[in-house]
Backbone as XML, in Angstrom:
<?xml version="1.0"?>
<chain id="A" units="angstrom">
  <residue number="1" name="UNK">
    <atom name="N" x="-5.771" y="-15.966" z="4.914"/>
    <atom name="CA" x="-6.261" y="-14.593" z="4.962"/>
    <atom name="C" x="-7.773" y="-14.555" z="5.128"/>
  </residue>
  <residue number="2" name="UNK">
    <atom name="N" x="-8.185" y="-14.007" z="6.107"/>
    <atom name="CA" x="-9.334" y="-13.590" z="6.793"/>
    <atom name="C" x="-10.352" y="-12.762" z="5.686"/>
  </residue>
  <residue number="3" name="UNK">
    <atom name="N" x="-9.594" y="-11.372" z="5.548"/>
    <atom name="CA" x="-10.704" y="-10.300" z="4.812"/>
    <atom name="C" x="-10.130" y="-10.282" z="3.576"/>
  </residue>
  <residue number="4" name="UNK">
    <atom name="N" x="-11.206" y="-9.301" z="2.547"/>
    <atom name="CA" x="-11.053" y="-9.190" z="1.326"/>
    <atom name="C" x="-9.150" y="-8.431" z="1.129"/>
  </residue>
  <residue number="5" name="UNK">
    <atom name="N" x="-8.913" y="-7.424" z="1.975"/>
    <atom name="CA" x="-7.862" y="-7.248" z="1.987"/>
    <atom name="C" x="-6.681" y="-7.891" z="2.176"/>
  </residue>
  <residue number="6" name="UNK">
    <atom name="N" x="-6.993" y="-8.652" z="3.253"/>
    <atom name="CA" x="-5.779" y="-9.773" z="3.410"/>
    <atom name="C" x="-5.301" y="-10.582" z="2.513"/>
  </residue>
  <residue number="7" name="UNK">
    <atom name="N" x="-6.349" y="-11.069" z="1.435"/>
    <atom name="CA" x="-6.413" y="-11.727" z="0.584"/>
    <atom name="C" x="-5.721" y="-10.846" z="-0.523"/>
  </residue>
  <residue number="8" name="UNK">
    <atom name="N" x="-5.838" y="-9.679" z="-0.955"/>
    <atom name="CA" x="-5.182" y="-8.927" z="-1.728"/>
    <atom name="C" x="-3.406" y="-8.812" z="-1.505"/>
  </residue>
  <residue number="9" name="UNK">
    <atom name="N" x="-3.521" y="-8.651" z="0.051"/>
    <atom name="CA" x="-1.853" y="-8.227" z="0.135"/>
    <atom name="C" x="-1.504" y="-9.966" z="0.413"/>
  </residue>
  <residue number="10" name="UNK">
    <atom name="N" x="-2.287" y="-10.687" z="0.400"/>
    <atom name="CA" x="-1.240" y="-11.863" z="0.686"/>
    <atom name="C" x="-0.588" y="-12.605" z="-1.062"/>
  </residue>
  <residue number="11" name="UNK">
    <atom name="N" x="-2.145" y="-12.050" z="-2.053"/>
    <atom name="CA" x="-1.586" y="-12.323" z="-3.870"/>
    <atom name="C" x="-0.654" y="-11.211" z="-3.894"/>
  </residue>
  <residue number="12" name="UNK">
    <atom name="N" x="-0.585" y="-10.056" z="-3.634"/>
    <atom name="CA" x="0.994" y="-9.526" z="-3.561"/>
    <atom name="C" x="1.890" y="-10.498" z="-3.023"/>
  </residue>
  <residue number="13" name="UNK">
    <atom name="N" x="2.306" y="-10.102" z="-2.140"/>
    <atom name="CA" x="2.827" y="-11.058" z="-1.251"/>
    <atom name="C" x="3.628" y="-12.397" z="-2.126"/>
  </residue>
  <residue number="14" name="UNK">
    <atom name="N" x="2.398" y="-13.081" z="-2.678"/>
    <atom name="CA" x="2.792" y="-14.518" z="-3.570"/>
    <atom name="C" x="3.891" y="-14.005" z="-4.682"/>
  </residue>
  <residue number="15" name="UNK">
    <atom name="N" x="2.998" y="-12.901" z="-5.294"/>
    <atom name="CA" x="3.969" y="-12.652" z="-6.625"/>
    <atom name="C" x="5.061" y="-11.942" z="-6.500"/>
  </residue>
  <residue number="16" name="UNK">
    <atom name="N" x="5.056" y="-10.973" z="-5.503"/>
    <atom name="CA" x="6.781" y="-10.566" z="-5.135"/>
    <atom name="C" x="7.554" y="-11.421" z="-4.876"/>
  </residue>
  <residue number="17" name="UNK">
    <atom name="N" x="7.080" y="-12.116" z="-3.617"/>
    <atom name="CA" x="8.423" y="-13.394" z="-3.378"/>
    <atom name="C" x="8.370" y="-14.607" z="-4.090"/>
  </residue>
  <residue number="18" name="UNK">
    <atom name="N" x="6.933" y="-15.133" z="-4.751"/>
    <atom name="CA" x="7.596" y="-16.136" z="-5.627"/>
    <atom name="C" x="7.316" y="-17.463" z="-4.595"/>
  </residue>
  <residue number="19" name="UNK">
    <atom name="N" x="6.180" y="-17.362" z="-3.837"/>
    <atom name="CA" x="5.741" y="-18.133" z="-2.684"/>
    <atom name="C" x="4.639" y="-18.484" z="-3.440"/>
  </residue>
  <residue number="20" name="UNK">
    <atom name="N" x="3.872" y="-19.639" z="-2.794"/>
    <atom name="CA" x="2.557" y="-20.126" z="-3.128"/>
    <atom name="C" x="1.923" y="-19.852" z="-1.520"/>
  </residue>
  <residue number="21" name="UNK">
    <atom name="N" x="1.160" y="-19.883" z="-1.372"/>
    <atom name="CA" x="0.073" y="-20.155" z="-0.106"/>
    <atom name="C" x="0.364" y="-19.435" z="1.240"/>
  </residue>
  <residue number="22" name="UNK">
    <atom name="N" x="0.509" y="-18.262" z="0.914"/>
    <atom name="CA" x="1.170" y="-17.092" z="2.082"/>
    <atom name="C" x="-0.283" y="-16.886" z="2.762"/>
  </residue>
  <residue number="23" name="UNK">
    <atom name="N" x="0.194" y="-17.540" z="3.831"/>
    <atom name="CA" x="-0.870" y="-17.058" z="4.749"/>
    <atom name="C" x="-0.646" y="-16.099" z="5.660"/>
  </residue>
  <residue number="24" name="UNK">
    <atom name="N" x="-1.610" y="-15.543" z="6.511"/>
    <atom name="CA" x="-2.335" y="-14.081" z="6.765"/>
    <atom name="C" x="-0.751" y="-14.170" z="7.978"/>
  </residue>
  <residue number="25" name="UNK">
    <atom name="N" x="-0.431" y="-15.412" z="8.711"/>
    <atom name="CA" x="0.962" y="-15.467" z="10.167"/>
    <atom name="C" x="1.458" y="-15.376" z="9.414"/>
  </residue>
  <residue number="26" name="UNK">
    <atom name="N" x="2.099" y="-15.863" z="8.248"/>
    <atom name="CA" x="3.320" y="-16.164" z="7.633"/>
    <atom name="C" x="4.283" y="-15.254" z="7.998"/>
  </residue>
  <residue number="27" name="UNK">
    <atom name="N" x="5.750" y="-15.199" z="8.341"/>
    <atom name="CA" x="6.396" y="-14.240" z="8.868"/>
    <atom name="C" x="6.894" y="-13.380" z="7.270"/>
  </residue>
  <residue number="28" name="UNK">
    <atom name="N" x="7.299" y="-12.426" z="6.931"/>
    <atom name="CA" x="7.445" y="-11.643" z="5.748"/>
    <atom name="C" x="9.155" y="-12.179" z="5.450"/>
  </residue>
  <residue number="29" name="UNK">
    <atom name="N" x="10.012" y="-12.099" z="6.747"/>
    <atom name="CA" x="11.410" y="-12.624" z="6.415"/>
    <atom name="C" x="11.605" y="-13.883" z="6.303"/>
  </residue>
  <residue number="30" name="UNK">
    <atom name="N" x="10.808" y="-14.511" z="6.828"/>
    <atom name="CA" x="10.867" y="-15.840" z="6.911"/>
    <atom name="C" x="10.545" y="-16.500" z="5.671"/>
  </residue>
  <residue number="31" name="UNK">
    <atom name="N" x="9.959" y="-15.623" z="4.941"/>
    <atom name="CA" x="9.510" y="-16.356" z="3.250"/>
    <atom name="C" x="10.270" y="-15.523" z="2.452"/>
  </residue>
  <residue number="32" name="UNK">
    <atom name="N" x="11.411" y="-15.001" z="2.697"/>
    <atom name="CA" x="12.451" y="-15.133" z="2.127"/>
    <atom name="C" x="12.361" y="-13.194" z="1.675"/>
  </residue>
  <residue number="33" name="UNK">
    <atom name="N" x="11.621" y="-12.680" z="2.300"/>
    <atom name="CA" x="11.508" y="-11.142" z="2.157"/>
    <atom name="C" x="12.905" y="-10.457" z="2.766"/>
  </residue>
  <residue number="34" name="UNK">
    <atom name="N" x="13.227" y="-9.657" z="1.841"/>
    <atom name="CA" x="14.675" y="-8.667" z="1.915"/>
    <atom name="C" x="14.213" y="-7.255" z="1.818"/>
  </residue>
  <residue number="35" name="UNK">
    <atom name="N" x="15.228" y="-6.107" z="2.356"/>
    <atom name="CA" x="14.729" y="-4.721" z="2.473"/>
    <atom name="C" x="14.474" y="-4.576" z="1.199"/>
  </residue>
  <residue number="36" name="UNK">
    <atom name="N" x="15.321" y="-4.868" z="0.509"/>
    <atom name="CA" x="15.234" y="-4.639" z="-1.003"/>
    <atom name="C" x="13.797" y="-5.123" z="-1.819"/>
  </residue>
  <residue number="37" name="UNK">
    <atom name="N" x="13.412" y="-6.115" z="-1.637"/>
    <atom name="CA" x="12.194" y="-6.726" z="-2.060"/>
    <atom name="C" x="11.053" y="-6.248" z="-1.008"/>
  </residue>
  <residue number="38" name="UNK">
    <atom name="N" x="11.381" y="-5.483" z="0.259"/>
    <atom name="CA" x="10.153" y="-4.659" z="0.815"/>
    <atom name="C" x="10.473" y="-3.453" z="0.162"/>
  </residue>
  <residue number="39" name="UNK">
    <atom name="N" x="10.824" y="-2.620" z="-0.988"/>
    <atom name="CA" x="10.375" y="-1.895" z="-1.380"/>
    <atom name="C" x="9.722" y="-1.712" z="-2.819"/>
  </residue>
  <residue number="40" name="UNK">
    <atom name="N" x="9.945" y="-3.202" z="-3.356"/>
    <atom name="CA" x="8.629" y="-3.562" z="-4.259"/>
    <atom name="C" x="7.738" y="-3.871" z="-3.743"/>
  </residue>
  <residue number="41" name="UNK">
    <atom name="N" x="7.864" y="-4.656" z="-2.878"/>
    <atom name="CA" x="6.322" y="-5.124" z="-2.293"/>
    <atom name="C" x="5.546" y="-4.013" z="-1.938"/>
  </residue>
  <residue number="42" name="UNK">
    <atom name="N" x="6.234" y="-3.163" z="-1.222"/>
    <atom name="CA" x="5.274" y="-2.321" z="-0.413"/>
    <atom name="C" x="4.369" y="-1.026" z="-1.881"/>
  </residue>
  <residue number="43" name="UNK">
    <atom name="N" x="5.339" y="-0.996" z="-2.973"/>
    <atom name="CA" x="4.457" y="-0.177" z="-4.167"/>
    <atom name="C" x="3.887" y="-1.021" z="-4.622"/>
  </residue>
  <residue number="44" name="UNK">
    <atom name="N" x="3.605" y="-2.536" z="-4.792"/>
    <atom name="CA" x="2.442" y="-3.232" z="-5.014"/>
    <atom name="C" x="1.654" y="-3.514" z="-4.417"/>
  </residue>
  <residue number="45" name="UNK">
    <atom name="N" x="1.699" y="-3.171" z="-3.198"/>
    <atom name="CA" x="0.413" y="-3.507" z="-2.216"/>
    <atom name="C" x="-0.177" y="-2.117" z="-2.151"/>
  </residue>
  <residue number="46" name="UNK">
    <atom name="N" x="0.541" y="-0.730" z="-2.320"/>
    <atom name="CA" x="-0.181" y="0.374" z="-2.849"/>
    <atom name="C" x="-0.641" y="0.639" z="-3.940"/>
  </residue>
  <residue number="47" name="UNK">
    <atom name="N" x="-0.442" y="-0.103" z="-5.179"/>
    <atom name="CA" x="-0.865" y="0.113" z="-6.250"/>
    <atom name="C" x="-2.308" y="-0.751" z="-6.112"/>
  </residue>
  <residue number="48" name="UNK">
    <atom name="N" x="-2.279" y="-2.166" z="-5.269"/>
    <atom name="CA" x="-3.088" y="-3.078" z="-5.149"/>
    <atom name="C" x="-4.522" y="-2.436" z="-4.201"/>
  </residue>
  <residue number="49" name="UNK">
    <atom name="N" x="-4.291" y="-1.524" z="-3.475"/>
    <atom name="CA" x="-5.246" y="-1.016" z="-2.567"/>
    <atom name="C" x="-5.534" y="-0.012" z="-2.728"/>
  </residue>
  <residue number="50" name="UNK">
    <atom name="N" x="-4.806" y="1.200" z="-3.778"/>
    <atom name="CA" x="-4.969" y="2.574" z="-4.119"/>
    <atom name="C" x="-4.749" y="3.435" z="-3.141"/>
  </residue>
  <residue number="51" name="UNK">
    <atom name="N" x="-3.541" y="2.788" z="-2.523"/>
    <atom name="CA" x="-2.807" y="3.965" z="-1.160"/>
    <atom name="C" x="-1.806" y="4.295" z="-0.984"/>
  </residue>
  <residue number="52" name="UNK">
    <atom name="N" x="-1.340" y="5.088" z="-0.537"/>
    <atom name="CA" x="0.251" y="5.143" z="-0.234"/>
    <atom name="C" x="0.542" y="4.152" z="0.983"/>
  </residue>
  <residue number="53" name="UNK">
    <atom name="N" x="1.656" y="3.336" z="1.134"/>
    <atom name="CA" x="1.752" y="2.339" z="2.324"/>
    <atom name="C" x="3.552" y="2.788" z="2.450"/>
  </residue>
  <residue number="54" name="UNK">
    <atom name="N" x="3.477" y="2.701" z="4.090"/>
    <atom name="CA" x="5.346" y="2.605" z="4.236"/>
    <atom name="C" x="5.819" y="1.500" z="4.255"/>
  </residue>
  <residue number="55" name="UNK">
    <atom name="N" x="6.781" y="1.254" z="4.228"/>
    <atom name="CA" x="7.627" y="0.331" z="3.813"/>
    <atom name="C" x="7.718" y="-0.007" z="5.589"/>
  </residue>
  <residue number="56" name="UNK">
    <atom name="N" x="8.299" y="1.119" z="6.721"/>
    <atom name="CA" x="8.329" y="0.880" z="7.604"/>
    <atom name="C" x="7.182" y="0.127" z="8.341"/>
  </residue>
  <residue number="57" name="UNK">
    <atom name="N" x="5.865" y="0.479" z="8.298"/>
    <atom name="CA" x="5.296" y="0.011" z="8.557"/>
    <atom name="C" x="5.340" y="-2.172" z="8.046"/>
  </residue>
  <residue number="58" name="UNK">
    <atom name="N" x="5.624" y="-2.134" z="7.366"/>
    <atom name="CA" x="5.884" y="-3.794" z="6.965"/>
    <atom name="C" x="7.239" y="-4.305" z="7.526"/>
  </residue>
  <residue number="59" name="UNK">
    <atom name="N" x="8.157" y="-3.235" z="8.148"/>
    <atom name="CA" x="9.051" y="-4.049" z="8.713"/>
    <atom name="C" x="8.730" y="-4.571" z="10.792"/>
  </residue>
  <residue number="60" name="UNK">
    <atom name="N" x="7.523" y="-3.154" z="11.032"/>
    <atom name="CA" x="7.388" y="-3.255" z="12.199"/>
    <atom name="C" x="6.239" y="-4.137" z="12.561"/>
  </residue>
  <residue number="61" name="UNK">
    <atom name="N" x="5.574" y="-4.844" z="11.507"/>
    <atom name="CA" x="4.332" y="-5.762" z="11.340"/>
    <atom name="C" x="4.696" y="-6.619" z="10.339"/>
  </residue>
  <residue number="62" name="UNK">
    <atom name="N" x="5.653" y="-7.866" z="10.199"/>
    <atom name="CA" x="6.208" y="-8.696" z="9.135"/>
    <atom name="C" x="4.784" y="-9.693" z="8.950"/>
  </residue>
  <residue number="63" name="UNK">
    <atom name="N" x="3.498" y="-9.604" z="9.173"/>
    <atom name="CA" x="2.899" y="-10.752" z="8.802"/>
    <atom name="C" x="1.960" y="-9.980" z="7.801"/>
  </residue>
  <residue number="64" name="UNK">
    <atom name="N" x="0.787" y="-10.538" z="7.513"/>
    <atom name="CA" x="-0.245" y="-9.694" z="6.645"/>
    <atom name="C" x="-1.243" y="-9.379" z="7.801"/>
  </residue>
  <residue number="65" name="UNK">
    <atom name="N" x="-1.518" y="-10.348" z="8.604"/>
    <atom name="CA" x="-2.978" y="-9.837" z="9.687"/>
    <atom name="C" x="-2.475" y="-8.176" z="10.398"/>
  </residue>
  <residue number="66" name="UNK">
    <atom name="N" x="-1.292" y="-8.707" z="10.776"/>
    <atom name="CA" x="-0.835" y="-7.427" z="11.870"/>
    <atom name="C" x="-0.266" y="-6.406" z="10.476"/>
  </residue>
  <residue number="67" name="UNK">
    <atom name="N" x="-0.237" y="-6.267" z="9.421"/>
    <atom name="CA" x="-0.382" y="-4.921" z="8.552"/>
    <atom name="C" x="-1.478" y="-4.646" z="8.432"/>
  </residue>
  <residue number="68" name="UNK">
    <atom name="N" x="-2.138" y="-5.435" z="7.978"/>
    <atom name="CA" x="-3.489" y="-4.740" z="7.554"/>
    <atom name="C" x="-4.121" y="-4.064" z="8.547"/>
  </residue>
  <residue number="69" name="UNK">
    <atom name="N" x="-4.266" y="-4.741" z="9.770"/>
    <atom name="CA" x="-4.729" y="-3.758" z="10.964"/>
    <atom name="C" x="-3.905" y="-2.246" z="11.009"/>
  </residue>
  <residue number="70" name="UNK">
    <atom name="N" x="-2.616" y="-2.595" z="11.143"/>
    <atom name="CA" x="-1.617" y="-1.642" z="11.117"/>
    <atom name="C" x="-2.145" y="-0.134" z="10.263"/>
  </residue>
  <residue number="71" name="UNK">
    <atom name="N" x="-2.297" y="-0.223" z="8.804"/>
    <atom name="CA" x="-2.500" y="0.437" z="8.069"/>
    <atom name="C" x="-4.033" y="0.686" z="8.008"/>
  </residue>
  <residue number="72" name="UNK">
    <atom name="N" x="-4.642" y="-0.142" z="8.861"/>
    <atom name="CA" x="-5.917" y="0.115" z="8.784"/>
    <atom name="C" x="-6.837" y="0.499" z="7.966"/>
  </residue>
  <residue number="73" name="UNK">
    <atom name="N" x="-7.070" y="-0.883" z="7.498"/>
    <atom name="CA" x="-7.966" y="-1.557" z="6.232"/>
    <atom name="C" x="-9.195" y="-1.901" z="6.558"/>
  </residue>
  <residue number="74" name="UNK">
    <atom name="N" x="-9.855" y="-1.505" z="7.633"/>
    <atom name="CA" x="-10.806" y="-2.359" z="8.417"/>
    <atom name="C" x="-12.317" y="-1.032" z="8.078"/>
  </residue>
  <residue number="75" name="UNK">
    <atom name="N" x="-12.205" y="-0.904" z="6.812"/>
    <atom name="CA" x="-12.562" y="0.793" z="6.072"/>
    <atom name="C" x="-13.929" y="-0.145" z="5.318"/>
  </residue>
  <residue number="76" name="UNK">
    <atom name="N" x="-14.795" y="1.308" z="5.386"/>
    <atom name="CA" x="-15.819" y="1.009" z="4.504"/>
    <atom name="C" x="-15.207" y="0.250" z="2.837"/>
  </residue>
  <residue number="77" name="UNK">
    <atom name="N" x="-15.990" y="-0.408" z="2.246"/>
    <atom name="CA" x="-15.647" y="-0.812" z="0.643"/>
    <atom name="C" x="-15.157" y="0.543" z="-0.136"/>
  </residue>
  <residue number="78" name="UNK">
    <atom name="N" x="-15.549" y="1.534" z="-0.003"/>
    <atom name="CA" x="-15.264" y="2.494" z="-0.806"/>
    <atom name="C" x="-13.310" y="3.458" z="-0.352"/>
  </residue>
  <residue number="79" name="UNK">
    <atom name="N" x="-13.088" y="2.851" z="0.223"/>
    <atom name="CA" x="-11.612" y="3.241" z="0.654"/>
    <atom name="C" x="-10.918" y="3.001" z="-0.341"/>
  </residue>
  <residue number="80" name="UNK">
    <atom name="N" x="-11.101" y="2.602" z="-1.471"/>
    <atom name="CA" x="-9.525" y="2.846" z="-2.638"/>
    <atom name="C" x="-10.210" y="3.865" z="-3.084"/>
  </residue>
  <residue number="81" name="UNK">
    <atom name="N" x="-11.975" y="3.858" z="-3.427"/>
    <atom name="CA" x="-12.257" y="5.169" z="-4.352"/>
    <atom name="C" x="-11.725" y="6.495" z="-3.634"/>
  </residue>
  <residue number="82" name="UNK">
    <atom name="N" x="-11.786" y="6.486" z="-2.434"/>
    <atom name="CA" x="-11.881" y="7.286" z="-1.790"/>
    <atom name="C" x="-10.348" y="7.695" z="-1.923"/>
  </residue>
  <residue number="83" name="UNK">
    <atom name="N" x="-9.383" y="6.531" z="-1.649"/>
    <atom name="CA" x="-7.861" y="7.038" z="-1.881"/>
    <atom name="C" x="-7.648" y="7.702" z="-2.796"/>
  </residue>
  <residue number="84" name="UNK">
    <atom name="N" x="-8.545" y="7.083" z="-4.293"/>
    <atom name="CA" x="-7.834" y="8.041" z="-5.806"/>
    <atom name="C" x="-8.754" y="8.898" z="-5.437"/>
  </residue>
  <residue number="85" name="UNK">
    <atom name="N" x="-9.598" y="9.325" z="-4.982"/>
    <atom name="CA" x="-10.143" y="10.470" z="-5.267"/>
    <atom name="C" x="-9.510" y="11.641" z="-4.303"/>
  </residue>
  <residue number="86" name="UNK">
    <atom name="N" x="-8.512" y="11.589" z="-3.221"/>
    <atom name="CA" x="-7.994" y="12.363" z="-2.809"/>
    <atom name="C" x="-6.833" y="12.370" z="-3.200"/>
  </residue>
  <residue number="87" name="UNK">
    <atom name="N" x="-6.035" y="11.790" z="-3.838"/>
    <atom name="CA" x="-4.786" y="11.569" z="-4.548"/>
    <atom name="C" x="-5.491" y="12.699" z="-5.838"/>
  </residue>
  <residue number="88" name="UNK">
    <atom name="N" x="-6.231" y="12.338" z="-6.224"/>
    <atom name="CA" x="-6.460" y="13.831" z="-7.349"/>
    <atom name="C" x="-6.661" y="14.980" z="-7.090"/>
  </residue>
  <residue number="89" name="UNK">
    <atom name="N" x="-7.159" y="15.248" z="-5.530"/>
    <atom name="CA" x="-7.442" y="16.431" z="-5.129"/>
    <atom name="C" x="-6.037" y="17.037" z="-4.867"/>
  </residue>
  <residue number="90" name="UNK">
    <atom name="N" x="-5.418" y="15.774" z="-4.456"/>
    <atom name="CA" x="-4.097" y="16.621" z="-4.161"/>
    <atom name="C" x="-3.167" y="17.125" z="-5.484"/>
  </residue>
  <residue number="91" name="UNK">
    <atom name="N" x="-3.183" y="16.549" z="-6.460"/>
    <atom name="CA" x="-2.622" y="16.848" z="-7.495"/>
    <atom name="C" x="-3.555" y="17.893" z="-7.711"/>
  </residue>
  <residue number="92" name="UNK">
    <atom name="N" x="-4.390" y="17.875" z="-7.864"/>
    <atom name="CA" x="-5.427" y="18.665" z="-8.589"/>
    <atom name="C" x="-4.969" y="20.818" z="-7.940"/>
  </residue>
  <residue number="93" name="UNK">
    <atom name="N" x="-4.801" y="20.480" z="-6.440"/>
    <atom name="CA" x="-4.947" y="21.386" z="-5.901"/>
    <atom name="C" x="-2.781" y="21.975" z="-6.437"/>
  </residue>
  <residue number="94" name="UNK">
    <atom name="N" x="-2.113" y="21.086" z="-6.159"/>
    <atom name="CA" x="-0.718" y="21.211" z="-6.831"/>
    <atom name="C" x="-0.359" y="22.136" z="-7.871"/>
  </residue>
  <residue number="95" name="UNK">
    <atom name="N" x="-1.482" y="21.297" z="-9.035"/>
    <atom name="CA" x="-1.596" y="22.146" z="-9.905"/>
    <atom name="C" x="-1.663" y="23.407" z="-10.061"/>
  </residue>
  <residue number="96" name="UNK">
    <atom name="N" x="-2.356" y="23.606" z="-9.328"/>
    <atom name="CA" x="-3.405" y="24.987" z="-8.889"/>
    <atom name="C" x="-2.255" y="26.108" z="-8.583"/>
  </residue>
  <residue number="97" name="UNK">
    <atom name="N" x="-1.745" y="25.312" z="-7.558"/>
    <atom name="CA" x="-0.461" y="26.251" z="-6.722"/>
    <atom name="C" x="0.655" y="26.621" z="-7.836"/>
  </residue>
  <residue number="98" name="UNK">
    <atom name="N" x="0.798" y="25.684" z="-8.708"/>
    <atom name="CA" x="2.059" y="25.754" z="-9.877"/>
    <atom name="C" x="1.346" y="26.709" z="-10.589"/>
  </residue>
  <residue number="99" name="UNK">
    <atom name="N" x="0.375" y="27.024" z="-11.031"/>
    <atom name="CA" x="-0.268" y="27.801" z="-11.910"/>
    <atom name="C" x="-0.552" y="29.592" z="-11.543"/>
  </residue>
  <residue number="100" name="UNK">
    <atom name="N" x="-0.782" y="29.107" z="-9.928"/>
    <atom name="CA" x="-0.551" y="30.381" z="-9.230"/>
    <atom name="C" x="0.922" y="31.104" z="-9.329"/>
  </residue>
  <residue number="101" name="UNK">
    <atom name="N" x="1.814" y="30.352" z="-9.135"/>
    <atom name="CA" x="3.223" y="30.551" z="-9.030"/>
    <atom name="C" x="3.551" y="31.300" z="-9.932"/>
  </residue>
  <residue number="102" name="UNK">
    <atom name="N" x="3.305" y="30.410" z="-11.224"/>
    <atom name="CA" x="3.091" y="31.119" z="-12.488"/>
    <atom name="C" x="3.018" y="32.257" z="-13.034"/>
  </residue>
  <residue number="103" name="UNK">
    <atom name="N" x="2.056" y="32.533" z="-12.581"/>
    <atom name="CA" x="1.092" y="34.234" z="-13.158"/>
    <atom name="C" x="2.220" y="35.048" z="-12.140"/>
  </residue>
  <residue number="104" name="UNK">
    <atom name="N" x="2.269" y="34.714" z="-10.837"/>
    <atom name="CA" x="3.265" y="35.923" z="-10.430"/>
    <atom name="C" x="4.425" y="36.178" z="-10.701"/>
  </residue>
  <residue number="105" name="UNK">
    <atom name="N" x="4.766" y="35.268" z="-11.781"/>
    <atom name="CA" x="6.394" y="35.525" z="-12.031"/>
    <atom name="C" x="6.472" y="35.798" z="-13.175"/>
  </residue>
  <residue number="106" name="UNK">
    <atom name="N" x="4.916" y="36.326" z="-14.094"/>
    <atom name="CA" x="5.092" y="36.369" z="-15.398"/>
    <atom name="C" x="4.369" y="37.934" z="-15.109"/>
  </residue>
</chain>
């Protein structure tokens, strides 16, 4: 693995499947990845980067180089702050709407 990211989803990567030394080609089925185990992986590599990631996307890019481009990681350093901080806006604003909802039905 090339970038700081690659390096992140490839220690995912290790600890979902239970691999040592997953490199950036490594094919995702080929190291023993199942649909079933791409849908842990893929909430640990979002929990790992502070994003939402599809699952599809990791079946149509099985390596780590060609996801990360994919999902396009190639982001200033501040791209996870930036993820939670719109992940709160969106809740934040949710809220808002539930609260609105609220008052008109009371």
């Amino acid at each position: 693995p090339a970038s700081a990211t690659e390096r992140q989803l490839a220690d995912v990567w290790q600890r979902v499947l239970e691999v040592d030394g997953v490199g950036a080609l490594d094919n995702y089925f080929e190291l023993g990845g199942t649909s079933l185990l791409s849908l842990q992986l893929t909430t640990e590599m979002s929990r790992a980067l502070g994003r939402e990631l599809s699952v599809v996307q990791l079946f149509q890019h099985p390596n780590i180089r060609e996801y990360a481009k994919a999902i396009g990681t190639q982001q200033a350093p501040d791209a996870g702050l930036n993820a939670m901080q719109s992940r709160a806006q969106r809740q934040q604003q949710a809220l808002l709407r539930s609260r609105q909802s609220h008052r008109r039905t009371t």
